[in-house]
VEXDREN-2710 file (C-alpha; in Angstrom, 1 decimal):
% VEXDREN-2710
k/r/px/py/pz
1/UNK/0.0/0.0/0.0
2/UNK/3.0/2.3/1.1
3/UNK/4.7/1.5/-2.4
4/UNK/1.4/3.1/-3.8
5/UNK/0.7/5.8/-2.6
6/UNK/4.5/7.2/-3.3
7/UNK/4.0/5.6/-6.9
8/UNK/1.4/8.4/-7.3
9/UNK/2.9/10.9/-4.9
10/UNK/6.0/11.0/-7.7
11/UNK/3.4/10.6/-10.5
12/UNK/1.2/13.7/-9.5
13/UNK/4.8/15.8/-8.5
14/UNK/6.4/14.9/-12.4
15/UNK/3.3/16.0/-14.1
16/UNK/2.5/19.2/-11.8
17/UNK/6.6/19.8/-13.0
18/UNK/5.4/19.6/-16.7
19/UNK/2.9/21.6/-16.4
20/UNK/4.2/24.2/-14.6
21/UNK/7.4/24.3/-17.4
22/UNK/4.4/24.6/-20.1
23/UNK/2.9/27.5/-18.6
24/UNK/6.7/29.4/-17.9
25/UNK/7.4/28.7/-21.0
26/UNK/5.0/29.8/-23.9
27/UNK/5.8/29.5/-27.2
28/UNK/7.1/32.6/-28.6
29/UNK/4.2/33.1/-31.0
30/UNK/2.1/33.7/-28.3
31/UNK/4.1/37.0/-27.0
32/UNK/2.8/40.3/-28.8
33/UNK/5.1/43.0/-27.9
34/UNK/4.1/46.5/-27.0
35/UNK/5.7/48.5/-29.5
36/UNK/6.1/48.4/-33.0
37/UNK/8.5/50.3/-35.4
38/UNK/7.5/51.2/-38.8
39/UNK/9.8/52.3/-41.6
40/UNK/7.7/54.4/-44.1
41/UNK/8.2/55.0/-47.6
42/UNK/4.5/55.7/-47.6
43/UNK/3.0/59.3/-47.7
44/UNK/2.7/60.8/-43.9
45/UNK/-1.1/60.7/-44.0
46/UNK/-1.3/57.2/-45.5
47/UNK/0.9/55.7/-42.9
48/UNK/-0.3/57.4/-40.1
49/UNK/-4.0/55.9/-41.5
50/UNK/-3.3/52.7/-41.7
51/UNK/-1.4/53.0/-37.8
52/UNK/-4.7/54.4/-36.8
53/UNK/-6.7/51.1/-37.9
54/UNK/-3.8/49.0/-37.1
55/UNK/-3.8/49.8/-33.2
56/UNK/-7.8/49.7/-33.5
57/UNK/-7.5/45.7/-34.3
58/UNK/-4.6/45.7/-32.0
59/UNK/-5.0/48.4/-29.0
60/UNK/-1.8/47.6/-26.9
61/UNK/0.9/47.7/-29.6
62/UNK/2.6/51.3/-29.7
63/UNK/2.9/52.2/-32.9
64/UNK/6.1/54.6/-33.8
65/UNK/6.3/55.4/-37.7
66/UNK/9.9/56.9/-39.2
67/UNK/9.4/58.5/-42.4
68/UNK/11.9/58.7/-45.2
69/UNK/12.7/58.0/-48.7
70/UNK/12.9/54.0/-49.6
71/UNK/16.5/54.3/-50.5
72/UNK/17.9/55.8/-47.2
73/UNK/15.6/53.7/-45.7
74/UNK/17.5/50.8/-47.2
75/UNK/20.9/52.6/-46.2
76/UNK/19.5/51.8/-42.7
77/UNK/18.5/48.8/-42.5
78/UNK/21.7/47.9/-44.1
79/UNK/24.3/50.1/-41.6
80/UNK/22.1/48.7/-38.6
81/UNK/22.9/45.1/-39.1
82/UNK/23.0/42.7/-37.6
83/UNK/20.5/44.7/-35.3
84/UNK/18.4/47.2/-36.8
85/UNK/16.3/49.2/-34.7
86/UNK/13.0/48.7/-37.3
87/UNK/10.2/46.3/-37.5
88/UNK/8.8/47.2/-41.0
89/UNK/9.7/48.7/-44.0
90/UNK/6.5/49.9/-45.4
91/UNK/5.6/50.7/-49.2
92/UNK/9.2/50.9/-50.4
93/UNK/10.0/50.4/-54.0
94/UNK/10.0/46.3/-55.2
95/UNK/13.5/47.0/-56.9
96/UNK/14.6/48.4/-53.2
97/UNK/13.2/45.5/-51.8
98/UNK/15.6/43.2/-53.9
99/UNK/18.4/45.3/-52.5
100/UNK/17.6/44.5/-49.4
101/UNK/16.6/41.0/-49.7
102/UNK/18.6/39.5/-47.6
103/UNK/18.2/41.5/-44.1
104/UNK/14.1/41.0/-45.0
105/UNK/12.3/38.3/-43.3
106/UNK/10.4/35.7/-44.4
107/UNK/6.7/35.2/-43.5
108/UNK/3.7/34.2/-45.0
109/UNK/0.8/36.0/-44.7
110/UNK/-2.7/34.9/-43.0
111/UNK/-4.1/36.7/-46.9
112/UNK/-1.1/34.7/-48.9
113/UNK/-3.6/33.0/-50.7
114/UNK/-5.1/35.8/-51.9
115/UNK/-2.1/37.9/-53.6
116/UNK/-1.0/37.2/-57.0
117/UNK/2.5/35.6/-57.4
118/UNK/3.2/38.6/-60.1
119/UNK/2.4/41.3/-56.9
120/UNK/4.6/39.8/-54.0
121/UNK/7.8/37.9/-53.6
122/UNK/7.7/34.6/-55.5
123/UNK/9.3/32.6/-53.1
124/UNK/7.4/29.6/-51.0
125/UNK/7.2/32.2/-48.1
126/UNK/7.5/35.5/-49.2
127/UNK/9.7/38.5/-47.5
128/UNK/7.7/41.2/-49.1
129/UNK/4.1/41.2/-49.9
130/UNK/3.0/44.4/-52.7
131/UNK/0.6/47.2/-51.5
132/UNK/0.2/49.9/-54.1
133/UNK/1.0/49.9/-58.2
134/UNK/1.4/52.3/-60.9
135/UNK/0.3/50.8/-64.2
136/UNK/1.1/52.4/-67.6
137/UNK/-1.5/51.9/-70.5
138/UNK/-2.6/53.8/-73.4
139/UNK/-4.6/56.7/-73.4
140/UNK/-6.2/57.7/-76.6
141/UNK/-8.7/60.8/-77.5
142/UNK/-12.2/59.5/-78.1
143/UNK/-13.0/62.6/-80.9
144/UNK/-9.8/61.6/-82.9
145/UNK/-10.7/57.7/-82.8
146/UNK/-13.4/55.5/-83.2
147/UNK/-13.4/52.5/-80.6
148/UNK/-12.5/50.1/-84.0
149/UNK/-9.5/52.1/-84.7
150/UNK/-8.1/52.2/-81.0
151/UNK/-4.8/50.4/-80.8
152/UNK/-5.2/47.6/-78.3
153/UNK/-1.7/45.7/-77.8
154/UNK/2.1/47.5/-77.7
155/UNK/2.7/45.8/-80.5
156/UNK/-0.4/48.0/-82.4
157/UNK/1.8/51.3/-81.9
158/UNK/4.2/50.7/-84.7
159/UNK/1.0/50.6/-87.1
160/UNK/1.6/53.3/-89.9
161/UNK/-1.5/54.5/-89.6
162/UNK/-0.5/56.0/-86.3
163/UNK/2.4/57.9/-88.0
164/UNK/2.8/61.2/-85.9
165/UNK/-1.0/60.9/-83.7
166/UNK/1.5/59.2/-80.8
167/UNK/3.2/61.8/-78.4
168/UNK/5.7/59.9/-75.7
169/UNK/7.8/60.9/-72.9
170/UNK/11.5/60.7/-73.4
171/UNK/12.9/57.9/-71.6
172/UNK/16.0/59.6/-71.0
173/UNK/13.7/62.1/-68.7
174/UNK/10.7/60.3/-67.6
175/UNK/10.8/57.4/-65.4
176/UNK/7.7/56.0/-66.2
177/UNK/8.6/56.6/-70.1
178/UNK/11.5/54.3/-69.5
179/UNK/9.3/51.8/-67.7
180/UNK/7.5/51.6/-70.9
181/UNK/9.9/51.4/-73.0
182/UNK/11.6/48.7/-70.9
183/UNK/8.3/46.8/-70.9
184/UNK/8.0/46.8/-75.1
185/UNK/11.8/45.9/-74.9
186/UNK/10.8/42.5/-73.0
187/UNK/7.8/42.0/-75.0
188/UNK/9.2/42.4/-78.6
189/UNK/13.2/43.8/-78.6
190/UNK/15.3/46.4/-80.2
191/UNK/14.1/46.1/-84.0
192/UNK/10.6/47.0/-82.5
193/UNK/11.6/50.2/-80.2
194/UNK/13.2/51.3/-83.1
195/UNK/9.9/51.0/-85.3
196/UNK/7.9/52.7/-82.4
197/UNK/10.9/55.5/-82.4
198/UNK/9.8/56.9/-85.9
199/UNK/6.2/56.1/-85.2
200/UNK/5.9/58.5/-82.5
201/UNK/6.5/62.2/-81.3
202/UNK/8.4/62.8/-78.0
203/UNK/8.4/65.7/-75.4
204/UNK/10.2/66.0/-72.2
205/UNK/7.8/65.9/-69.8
206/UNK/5.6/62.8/-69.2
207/UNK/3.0/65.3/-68.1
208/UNK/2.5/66.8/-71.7
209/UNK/1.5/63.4/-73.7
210/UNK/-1.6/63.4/-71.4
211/UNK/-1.9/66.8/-71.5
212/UNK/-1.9/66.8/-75.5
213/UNK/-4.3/64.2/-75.8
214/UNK/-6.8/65.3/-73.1
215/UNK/-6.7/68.5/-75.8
216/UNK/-7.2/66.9/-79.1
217/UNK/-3.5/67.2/-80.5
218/UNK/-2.4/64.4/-80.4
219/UNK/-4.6/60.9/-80.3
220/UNK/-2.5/58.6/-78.4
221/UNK/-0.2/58.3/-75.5
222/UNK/1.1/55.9/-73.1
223/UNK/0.8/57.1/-69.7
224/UNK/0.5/56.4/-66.1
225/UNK/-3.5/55.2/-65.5
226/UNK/-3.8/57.3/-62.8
227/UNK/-3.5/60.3/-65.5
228/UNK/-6.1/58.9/-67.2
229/UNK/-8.3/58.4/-64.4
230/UNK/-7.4/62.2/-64.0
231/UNK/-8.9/63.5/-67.0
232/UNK/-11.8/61.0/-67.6
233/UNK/-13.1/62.6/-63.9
234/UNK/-12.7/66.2/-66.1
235/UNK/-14.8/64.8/-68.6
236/UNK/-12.1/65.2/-71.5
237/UNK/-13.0/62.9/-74.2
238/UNK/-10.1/60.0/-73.7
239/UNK/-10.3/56.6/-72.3
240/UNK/-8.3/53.9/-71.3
241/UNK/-6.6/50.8/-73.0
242/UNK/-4.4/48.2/-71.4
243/UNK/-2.6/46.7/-73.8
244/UNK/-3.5/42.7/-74.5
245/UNK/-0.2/41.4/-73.8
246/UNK/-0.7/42.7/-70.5
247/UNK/1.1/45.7/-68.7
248/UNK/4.3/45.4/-66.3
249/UNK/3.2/44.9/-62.8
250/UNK/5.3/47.6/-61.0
251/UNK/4.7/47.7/-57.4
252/UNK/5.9/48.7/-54.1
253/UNK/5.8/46.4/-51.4
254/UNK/5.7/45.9/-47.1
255/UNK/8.1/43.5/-45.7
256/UNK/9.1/42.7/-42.1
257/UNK/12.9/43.0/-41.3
258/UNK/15.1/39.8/-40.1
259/UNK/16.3/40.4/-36.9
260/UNK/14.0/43.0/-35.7
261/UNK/13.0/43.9/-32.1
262/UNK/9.7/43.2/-32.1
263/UNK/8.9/40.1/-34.3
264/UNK/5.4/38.8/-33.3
265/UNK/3.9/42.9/-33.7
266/UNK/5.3/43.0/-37.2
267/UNK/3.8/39.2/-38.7
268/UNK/0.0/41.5/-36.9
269/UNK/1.1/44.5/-39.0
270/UNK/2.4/41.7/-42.3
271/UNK/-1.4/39.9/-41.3
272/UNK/-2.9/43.5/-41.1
273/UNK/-1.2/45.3/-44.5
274/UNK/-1.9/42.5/-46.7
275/UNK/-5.9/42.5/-45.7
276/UNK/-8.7/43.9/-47.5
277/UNK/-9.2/46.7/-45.1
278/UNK/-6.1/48.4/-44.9
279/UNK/-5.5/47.9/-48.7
280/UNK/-9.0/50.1/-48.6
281/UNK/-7.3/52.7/-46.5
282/UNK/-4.2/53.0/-49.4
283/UNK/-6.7/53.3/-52.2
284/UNK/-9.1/55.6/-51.1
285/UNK/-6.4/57.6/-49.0
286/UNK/-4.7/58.6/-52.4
287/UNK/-6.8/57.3/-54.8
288/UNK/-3.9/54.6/-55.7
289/UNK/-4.2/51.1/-57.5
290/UNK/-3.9/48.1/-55.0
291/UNK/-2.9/45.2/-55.5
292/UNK/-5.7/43.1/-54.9
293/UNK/-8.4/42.2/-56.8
294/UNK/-11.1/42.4/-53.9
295/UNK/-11.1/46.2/-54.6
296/UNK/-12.0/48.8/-57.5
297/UNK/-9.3/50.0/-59.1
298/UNK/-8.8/54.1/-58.7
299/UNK/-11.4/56.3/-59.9
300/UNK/-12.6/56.1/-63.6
301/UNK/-10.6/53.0/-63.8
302/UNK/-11.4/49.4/-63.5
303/UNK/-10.5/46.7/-60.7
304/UNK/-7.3/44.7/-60.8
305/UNK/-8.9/41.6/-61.9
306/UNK/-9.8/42.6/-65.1
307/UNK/-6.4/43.8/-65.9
308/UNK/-3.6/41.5/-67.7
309/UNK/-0.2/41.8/-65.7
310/UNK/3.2/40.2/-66.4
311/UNK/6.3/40.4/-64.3
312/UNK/7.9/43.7/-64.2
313/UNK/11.6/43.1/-63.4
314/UNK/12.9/45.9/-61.3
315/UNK/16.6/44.7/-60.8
316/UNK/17.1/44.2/-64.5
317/UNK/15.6/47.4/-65.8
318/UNK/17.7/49.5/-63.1
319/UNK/21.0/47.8/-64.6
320/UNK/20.4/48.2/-68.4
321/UNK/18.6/51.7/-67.6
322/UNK/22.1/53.5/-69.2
323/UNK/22.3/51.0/-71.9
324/UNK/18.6/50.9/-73.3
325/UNK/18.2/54.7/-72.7
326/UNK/21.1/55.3/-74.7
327/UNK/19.9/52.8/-77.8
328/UNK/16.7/54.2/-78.0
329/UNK/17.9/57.9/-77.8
330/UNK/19.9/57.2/-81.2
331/UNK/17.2/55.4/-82.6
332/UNK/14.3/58.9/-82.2
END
């Protein structure tokens, strides 16, 4: 009887021990930290925004947001290491994000299932999930062309009949006139840009093409949507194509940084940016494309989903920038 009762005296001691190790010792996933540091590349009013309906969903994190540009934001993280003082980078430029690849941790999202491959980080589990996008298509004055006449693919802009109703930015001085020409470069080489070269009228600014045709000058240009959003809400008589290959799928994108102070607060925030409500709040904050499909697409423009995308390659078109600039500056 004596033997049995200290049997279970032991038993009921090595299980309370157990038990009590459990409970000192949670799993890590189950600590939220207080504070959370954010690293914006995001406007001041968007970030503070989505802040506002982060700490609604999760009331005890403090939220501190440091603003800046994305590349000395990626000058940070990378003089910080091995122990930067951030927990997010927020909105920052994709090709930035590659730069930084490395000191970026990986995490998949609770809405991973819901974001296109072409608009995040292709690997198994992503380190950067996209937020916002600026997509070029064509723009083309409804008085000057009927809808049968409208040029509906890149590849339509070297048509003859088009011969001097195309106005472009200059590559050499418009950013988003490189990122087309980069894209058509892809899609269908040099021989082609140098087709489109003769085919079309250039300015400077990548203001004036939209400008031109809003106006009636000019019939066609290619152009950032959201310029075309612009005037369609004037009621100038343009509208929108995207072209039927598909347009690049530029985006910038939220990661979570490896090694960062606060770990389980930034996969909330990851959980929290990637959702349909905060990619409300960066919509309708500056009327900007989002990246998912759930939404409307800005104003005068039409949802996501019924857009063709292909891979925009960030890294590449930064290094052969010089190169391509240069080629198709000879060939105008």
């Amino acid at each position: 009887m004596k033997k049995i009762v200290t049997l279970l005296f032991v038993a009921i001691l090595v299980l309370g021990a157990v038990y009590a190790q459990g409970a000192a010792e949670p799993q890590a996933t189950d600590v939220v930290e207080k504070d959370l540091t954010i690293w914006s590349g995001a406007a001041e009013d968007e970030a503070q925004a989505l802040a506002k309906k982060f700490n609604e969903l999760h009331p005890g994190i403090n939220v501190s947001i440091i603003r800046a540009g994305s590349g000395e934001l990626v000058n940070r993280l990378m003089a910080e290491q091995p122990k930067p003082e951030g927990d997010i980078l927020l909105m920052i430029a994709k090709e930035n994000m590659e730069m930084a690849y490395e000191y970026l941790a990986p995490y998949k999202s609770a809405n991973h299932a819901k974001i296109d491959v072409t608009v995040r980080d292709d690997a198994d589990v992503p380190r950067y999930y996209g937020s916002s996008m600026p997509l070029q298509a064509i723009m083309i004055n409804t008085n000057l062309l009927k809808e049968a006449e409208y040029p509906k693919s890149w590849s339509d802009l070297i048509d003859a009949k088009f011969k001097g109703e195309i106005i472009l930015a200059n590559p050499a001085l418009s950013g988003s006139a490189y990122a087309q020409v980069y894209m058509i470069y892809k899609l269908y080489g040099e021989e082609f840009l140098a087709k489109l070269a003769k085919n079309a009228v250039f300015t400077a600014s990548s203001t004036v093409g939209p400008e031109s045709v809003a106006r009636g000058e000019y019939a066609i240009t290619v152009t950032g949507e959201s310029n075309i959003g612009k005037y369609i809400g004037e009621n100038a008589p343009v509208t929108y194509v995207y072209p039927s290959e598909g347009t690049g799928a530029r985006f910038d994108a939220t990661a979570m940084i490896a090694n960062c102070p606060h770990p389980n607060a930034a996969k909330l925030f990851i959980d929290f940016i990637t959702s349909k409500e905060a990619y409300e709040i960066i919509r309708t904050t500056r009327n900007r494309r989002v990246v998912t499909p759930e939404l409307p697409g800005p104003e005068n423009l039409p949802a996501l989903g019924d857009i063709k995308l292909f891979p925009y390659d960030d890294m590449e078109a930064k290094e052969i920038k010089e190169d391509l600039v240069t080629k198709f500056s000879n060939m105008m």
